[in-house]
Backbone as JSON, one array per atom type, in Angstrom:
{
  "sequence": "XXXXXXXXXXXXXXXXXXXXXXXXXXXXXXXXXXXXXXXXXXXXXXXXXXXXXXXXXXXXXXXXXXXXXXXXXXXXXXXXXXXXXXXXXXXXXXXXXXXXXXXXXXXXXXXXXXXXXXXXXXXXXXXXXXXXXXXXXXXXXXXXXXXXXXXXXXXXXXXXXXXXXXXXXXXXXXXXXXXXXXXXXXXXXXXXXXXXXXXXXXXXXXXXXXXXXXXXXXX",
  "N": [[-98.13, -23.57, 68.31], [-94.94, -23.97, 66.21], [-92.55, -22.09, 65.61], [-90.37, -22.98, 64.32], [-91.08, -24.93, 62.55], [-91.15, -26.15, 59.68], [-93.66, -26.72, 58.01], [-96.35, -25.44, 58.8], [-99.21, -26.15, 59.18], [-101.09, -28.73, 59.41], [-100.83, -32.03, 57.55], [-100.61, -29.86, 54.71], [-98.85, -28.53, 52.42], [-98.5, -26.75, 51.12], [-98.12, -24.23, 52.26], [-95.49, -22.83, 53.93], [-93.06, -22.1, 57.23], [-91.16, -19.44, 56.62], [-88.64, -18.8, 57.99], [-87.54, -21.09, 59.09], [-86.81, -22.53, 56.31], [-85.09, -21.06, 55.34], [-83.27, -21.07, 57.15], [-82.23, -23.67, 56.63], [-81.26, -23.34, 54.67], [-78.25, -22.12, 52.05], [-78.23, -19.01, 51.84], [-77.46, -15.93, 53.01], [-78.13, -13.59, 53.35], [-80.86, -13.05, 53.48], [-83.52, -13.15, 55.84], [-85.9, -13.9, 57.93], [-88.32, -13.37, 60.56], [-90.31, -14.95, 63.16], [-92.81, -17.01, 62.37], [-93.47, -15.7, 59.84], [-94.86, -16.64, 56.55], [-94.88, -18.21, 53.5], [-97.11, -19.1, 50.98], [-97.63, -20.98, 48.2], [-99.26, -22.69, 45.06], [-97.67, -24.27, 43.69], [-95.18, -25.21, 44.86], [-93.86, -24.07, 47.44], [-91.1, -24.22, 48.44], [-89.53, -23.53, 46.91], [-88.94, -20.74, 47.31], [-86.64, -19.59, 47.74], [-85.46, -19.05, 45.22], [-87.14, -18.57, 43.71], [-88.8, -16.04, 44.47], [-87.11, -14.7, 45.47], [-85.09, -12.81, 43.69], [-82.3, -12.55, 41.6], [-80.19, -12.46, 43.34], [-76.96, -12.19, 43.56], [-75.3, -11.35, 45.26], [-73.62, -9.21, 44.48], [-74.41, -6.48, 45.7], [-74.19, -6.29, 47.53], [-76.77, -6.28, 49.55], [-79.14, -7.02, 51.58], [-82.74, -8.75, 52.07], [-85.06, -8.57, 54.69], [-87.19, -9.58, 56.61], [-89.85, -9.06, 58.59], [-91.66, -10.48, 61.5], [-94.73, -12.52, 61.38], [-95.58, -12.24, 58.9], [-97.59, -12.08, 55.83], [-96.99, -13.91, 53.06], [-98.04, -13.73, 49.54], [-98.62, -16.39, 46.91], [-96.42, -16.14, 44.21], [-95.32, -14.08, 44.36], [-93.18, -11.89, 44.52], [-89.49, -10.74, 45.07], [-87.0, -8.32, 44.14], [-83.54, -7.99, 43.97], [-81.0, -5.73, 44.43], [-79.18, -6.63, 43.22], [-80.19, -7.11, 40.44], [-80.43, -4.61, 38.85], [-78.77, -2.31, 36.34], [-75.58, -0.68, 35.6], [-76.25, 2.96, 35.23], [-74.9, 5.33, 34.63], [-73.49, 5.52, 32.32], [-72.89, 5.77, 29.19], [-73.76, 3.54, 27.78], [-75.76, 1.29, 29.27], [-75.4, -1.86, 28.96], [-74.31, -4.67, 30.38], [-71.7, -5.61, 29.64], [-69.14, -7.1, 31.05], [-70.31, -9.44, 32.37], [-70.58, -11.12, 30.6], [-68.03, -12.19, 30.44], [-64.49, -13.32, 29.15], [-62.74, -10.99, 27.03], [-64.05, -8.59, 27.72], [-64.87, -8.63, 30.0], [-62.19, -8.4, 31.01], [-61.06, -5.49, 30.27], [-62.86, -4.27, 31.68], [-64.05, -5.08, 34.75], [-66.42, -6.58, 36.23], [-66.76, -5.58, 38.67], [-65.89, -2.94, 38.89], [-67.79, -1.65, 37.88], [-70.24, 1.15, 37.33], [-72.16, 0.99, 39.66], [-75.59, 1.87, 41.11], [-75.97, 2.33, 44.56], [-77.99, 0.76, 46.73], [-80.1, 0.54, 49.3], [-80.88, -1.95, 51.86], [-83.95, -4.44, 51.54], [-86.43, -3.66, 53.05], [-89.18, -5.23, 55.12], [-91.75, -4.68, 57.57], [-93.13, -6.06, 60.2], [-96.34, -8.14, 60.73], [-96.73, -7.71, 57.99], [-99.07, -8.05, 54.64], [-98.5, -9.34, 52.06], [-99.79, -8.84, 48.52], [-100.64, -11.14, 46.14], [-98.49, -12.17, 43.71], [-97.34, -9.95, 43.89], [-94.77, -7.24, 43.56], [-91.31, -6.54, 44.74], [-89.51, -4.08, 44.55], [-85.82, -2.84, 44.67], [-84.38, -1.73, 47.39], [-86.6, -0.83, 48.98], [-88.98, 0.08, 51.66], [-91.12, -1.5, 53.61], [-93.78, -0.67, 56.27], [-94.24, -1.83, 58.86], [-97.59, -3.45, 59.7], [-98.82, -3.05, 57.24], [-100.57, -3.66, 53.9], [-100.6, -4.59, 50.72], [-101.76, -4.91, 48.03], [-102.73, -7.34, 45.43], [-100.5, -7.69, 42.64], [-99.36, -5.48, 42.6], [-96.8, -3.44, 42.44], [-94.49, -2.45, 44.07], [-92.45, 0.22, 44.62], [-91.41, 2.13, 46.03], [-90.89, 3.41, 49.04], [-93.45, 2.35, 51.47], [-95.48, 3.64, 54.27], [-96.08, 2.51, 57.66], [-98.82, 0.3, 58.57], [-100.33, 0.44, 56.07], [-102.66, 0.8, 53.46], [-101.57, 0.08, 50.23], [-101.66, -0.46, 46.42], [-101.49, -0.6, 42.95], [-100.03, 0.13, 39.78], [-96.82, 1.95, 39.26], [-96.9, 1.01, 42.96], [-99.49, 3.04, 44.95], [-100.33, 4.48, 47.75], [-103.38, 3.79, 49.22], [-105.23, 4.45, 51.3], [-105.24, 4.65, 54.33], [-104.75, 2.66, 57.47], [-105.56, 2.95, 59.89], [-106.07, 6.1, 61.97], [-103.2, 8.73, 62.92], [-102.35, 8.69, 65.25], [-103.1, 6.44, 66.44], [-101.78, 4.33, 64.84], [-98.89, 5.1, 65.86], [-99.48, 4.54, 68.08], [-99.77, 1.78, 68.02], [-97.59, 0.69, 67.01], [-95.77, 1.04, 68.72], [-96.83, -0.19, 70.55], [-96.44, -3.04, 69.21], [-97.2, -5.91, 68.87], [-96.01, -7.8, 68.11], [-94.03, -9.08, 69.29], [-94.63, -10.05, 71.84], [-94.94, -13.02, 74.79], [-95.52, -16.04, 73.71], [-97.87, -17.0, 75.04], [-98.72, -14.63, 76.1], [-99.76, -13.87, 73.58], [-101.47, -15.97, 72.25], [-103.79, -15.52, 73.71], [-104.82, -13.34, 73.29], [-105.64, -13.11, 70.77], [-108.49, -13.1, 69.71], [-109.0, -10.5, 69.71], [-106.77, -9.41, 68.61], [-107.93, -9.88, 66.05], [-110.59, -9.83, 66.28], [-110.92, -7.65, 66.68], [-110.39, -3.26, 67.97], [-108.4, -1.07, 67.83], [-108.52, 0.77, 70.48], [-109.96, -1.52, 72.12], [-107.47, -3.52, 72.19], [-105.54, -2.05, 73.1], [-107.1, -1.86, 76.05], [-106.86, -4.67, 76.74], [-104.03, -4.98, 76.4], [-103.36, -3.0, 79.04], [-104.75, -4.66, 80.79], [-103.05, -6.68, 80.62], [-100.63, -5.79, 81.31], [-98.66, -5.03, 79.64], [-98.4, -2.56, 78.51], [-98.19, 0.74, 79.24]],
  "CA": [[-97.38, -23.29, 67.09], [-93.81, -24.01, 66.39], [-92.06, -21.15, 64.67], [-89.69, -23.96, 63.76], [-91.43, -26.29, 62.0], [-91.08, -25.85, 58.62], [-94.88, -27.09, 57.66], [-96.94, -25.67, 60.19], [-100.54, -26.89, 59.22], [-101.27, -31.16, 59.6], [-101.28, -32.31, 56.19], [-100.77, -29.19, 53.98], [-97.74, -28.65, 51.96], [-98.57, -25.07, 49.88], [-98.12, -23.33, 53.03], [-94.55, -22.84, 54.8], [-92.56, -21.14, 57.44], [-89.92, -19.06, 56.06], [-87.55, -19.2, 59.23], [-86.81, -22.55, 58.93], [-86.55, -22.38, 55.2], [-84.14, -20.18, 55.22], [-81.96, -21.45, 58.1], [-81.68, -24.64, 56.33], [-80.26, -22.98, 53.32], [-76.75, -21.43, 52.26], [-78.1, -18.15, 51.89], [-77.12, -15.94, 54.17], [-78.74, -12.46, 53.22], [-82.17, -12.66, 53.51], [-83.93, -13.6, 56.85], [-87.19, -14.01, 58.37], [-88.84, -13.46, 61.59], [-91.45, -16.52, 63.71], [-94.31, -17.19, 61.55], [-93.7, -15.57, 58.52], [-95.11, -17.83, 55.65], [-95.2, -18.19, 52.04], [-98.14, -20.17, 50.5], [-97.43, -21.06, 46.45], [-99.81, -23.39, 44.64], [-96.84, -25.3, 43.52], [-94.05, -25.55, 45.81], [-93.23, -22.8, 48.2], [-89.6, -24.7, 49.28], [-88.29, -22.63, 45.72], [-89.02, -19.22, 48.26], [-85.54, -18.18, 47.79], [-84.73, -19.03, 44.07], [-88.23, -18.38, 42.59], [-89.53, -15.23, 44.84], [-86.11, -13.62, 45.98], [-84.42, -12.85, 42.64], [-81.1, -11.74, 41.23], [-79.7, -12.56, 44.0], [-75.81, -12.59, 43.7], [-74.82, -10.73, 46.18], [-72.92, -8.02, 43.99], [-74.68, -5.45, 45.71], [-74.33, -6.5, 49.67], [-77.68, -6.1, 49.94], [-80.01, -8.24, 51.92], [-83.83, -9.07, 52.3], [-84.97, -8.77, 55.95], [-89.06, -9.79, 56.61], [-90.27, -9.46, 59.99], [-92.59, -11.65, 62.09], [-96.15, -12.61, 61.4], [-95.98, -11.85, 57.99], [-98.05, -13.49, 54.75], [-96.83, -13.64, 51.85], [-98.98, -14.6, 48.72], [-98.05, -16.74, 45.44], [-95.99, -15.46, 43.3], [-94.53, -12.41, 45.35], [-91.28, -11.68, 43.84], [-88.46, -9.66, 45.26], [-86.18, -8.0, 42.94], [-82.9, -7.45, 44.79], [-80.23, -4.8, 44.23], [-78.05, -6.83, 41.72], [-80.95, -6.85, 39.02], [-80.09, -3.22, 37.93], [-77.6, -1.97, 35.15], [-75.24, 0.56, 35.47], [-76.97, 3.66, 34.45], [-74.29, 6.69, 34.45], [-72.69, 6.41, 31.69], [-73.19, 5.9, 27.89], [-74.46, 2.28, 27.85], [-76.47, 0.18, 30.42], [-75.27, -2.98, 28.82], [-73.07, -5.26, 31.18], [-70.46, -6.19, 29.19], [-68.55, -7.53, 32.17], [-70.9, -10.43, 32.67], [-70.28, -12.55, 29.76], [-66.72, -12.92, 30.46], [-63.68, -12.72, 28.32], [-61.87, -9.81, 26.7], [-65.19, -7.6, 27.79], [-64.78, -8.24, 31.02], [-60.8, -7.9, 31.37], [-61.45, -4.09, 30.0], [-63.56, -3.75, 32.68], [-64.23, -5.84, 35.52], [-67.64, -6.26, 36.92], [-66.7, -4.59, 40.43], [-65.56, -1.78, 38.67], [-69.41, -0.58, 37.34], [-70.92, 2.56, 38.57], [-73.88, 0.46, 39.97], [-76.17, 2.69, 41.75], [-75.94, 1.85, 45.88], [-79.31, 0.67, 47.23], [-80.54, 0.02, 50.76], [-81.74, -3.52, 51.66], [-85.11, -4.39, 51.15], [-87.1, -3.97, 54.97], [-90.55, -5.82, 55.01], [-92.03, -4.66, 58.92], [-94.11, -7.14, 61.11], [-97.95, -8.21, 60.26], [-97.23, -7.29, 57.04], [-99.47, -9.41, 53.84], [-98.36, -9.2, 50.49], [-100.73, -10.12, 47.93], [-100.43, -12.43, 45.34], [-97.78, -11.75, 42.45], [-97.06, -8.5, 44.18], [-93.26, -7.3, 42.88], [-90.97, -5.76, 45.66], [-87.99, -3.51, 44.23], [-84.77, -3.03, 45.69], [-83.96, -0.3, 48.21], [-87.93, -0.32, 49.45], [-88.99, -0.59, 53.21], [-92.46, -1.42, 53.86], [-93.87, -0.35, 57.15], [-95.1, -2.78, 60.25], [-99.35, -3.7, 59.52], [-99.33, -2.59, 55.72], [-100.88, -4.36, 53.1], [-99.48, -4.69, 49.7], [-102.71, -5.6, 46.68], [-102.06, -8.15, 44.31], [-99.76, -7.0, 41.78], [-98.74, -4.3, 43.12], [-95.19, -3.32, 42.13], [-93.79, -1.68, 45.14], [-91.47, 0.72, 44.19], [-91.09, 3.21, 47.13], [-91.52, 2.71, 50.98], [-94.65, 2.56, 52.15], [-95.43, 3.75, 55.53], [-96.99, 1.71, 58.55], [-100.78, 0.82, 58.61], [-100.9, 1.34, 55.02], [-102.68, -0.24, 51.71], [-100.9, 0.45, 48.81], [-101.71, -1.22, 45.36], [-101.06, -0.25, 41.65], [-98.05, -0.23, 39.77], [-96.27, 1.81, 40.83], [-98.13, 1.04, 44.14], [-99.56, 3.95, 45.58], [-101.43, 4.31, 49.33], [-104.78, 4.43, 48.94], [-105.72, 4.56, 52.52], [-103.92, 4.08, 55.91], [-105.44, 1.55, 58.17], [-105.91, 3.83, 61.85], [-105.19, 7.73, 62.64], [-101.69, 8.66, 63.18], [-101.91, 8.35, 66.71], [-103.29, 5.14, 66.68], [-100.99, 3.74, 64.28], [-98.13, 5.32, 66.66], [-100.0, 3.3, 69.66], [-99.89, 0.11, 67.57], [-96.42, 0.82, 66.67], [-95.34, 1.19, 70.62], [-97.6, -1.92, 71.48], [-95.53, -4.18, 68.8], [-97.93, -6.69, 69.53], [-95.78, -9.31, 67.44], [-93.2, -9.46, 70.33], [-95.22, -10.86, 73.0], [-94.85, -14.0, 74.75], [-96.83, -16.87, 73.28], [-98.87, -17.38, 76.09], [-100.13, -13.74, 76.02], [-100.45, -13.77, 72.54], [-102.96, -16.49, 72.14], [-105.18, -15.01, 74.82], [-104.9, -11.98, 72.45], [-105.84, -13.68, 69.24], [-109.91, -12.67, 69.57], [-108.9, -9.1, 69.84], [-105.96, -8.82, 67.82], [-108.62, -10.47, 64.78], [-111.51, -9.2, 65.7], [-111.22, -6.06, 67.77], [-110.14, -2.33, 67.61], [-107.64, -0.24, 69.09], [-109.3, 0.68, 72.09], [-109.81, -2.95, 72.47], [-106.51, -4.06, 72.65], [-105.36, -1.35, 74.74], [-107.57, -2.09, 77.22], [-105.98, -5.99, 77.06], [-102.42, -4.73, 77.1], [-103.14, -2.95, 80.03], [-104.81, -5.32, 81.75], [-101.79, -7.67, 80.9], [-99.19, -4.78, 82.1], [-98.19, -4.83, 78.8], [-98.37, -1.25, 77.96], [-98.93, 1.58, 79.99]],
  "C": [[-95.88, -23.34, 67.36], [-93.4, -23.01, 65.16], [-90.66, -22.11, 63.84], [-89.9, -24.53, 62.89], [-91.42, -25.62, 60.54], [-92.52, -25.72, 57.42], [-96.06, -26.78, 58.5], [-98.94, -25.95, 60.6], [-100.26, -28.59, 58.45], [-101.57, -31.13, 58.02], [-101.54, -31.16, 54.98], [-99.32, -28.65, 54.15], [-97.46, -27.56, 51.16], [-98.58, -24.24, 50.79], [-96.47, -23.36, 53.51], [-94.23, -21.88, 55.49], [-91.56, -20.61, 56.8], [-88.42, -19.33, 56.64], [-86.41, -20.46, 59.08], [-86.53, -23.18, 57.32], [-85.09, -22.04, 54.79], [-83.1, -20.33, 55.99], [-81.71, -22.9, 57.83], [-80.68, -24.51, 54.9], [-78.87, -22.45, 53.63], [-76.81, -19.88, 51.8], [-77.93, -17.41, 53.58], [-77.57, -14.5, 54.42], [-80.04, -12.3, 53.07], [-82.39, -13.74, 54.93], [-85.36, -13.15, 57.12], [-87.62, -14.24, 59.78], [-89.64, -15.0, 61.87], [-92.89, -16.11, 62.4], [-94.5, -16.52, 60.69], [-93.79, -16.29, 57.7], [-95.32, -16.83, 54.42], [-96.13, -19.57, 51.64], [-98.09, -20.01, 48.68], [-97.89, -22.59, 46.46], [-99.12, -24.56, 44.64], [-95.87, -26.11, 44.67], [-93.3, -24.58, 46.51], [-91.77, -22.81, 48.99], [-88.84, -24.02, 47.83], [-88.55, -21.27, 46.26], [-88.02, -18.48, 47.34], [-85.02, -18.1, 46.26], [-85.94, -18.29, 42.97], [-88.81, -16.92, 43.05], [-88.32, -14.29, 44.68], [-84.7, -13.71, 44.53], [-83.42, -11.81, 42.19], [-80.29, -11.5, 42.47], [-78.49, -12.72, 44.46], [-75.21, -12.04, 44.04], [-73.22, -9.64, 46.12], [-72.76, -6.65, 44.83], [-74.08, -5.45, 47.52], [-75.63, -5.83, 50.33], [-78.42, -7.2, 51.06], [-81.96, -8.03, 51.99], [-84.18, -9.54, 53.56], [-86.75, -8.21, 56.21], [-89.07, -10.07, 58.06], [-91.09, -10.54, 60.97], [-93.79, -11.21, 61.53], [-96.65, -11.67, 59.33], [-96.53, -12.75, 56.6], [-97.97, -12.69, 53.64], [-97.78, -14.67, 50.44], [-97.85, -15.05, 47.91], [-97.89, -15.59, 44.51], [-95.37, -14.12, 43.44], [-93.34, -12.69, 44.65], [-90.73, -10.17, 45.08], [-87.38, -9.7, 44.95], [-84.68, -7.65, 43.87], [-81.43, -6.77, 43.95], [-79.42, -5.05, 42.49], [-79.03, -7.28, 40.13], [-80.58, -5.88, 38.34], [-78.99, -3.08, 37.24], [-76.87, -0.85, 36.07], [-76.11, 1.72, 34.74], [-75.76, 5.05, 34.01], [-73.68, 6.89, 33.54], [-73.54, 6.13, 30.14], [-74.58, 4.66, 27.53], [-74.86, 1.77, 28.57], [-75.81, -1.49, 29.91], [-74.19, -3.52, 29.35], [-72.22, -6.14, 30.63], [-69.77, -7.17, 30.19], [-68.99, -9.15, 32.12], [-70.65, -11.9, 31.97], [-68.46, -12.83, 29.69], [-65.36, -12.55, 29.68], [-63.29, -11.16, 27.89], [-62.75, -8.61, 27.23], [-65.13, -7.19, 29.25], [-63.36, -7.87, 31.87], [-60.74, -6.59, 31.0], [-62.09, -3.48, 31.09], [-64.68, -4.07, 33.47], [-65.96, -5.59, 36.24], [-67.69, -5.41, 38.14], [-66.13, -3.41, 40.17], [-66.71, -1.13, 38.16], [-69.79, -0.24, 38.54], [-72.16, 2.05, 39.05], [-74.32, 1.52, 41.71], [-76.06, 1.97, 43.47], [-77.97, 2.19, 46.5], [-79.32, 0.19, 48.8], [-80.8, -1.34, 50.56], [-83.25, -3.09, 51.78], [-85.82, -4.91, 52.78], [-88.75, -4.33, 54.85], [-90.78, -5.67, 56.64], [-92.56, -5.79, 59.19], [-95.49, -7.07, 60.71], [-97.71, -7.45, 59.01], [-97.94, -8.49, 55.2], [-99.12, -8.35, 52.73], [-98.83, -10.01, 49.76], [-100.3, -10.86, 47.15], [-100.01, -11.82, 43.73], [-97.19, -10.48, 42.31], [-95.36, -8.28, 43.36], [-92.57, -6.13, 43.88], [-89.77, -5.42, 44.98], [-86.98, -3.19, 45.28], [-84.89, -1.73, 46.27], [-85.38, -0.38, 49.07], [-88.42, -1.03, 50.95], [-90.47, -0.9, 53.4], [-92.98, -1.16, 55.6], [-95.01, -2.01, 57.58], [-96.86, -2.78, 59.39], [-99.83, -3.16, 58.35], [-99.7, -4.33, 54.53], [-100.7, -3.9, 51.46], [-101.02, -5.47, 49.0], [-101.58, -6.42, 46.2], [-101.85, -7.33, 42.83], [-98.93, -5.64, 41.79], [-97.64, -4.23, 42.53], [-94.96, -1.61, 42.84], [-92.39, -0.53, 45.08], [-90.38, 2.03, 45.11], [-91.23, 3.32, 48.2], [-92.77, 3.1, 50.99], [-94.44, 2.6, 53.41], [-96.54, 2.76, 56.4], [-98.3, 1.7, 58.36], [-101.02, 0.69, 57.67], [-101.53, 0.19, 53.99], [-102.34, 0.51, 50.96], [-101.09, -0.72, 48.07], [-101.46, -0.38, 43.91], [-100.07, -0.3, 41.24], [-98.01, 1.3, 39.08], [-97.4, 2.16, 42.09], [-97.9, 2.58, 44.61], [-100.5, 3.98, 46.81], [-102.19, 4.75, 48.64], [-105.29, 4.76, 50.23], [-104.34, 3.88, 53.85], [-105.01, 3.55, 56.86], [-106.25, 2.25, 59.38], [-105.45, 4.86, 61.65], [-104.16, 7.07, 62.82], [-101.3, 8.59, 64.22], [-102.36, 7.2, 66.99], [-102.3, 4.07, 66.14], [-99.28, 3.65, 65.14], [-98.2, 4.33, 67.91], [-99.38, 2.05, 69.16], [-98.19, -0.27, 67.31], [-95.61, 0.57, 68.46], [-95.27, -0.27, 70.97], [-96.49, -3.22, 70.96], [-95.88, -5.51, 69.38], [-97.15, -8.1, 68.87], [-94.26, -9.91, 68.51], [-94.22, -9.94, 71.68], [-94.98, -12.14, 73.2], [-95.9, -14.8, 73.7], [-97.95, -17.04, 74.01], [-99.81, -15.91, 75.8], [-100.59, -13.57, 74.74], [-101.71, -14.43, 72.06], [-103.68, -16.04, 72.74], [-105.36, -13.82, 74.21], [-105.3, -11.86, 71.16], [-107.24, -13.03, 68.91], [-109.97, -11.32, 69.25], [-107.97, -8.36, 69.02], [-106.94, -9.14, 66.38], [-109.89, -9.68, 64.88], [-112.11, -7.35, 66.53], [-110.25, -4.6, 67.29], [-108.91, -2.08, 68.74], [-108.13, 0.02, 69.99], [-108.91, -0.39, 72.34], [-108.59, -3.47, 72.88], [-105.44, -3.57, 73.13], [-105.83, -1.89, 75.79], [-106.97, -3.54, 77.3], [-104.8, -5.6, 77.44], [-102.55, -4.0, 78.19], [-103.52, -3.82, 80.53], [-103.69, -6.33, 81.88], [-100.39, -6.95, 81.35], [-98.39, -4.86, 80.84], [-98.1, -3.61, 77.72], [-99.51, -0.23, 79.61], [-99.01, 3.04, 79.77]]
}
């Protein structure tokens, strides 16, 4: 596997990496770890205009997705400069359309609420049409239903679905999830990773303890 390649299955074009998506563009606030993909029916090279929206970098936010993560069709993420002012009388952004509305009072002068960026961990899948709001972190090996509308961090390990998503379950105990968290199995070379593929797919904790030690990769 090339975390490069922009296409990384022979003859299939509804799959991409993000990486190289994204480092061919002129954005410059959202980034992506090796082998994070987006797969859309249509055309998954509109990632950053069709998924990552409201994007005009009012807020100085960014969008920052870790490795090994899959994203379904139709995932949206909503980012900071979608929201209104809320504090005072009106929500309506005058400012925007220009003229005499906005010489009264300049867009960089609204009380817009200050949000975090939007943190997507490692191994994490988001399903299909999910909706990620601004400020929200998702934790390392969580899974995200379809439709979801994400509205609040989720922690590691976790499934969360509904709108607003709520955990329904957490993947491993809290000391296992801690282990898995340690292990950070998405930093490994390549070499040990493939030899780790059987176990990271079809095996348990235990299991891939006992690999990382035998590879001196946790002790």
């Amino acid at each position: 596997m090339n975390p490069n390649a922009l296409y990384p299955i022979d003859g299939f074009t509804n799959t991409l990496l993000l990486k190289p998506l994204i480092a061919d563009s002129d954005v410059s606030n959202v980034s992506a770890g090796d082998y994070s993909y987006y797969s859309n029916f249509d055309d998954p090279t509109k990632f950053l205009t069709e998924s990552v929206l409201y994007n005009f970098g009012l807020s100085q936010t960014s969008l920052n997705i870790g490795k090994f993560c899959a994203i379904a069709h139709g995932a949206k993420f909503i980012m900071a400069d979608a929201n209104h002012a809320t504090s005072g009388i009106s929500t309506f952004p005058f400012a925007v359309f220009g003229g005499e509305w906005a010489e009264h009072l300049p867009i960089t002068e609204y009380p817009f609420k200050a949000y975090k960026d939007i943190e997507i961990g490692d191994d994490v899948w988001i399903g299909m049409n999910a909706t990620i709001l601004p400020g929200v972190t998702i934790g390392s090996g969580s899974i995200i239903g379809a439709n979801a509308v994400v509205s609040s961090d989720i922690p590691p390990y976790s499934i969360a679905v509904g709108n607003p998503a709520k955990v329904v379950k957490r993947r491993y105990a809290e000391e296992e999830i801690d282990f898995l968290l340690r292990l950070a199995w998405w930093n490994w070379s390549d070499d040990v990773l493939e030899s780790a593929i059987p176990t990271l797919v079809k095996g348990n904790v235990k299991e891939i303890a006992t690999f990382a030690k035998k590879h001196d990769l946790y002790h």
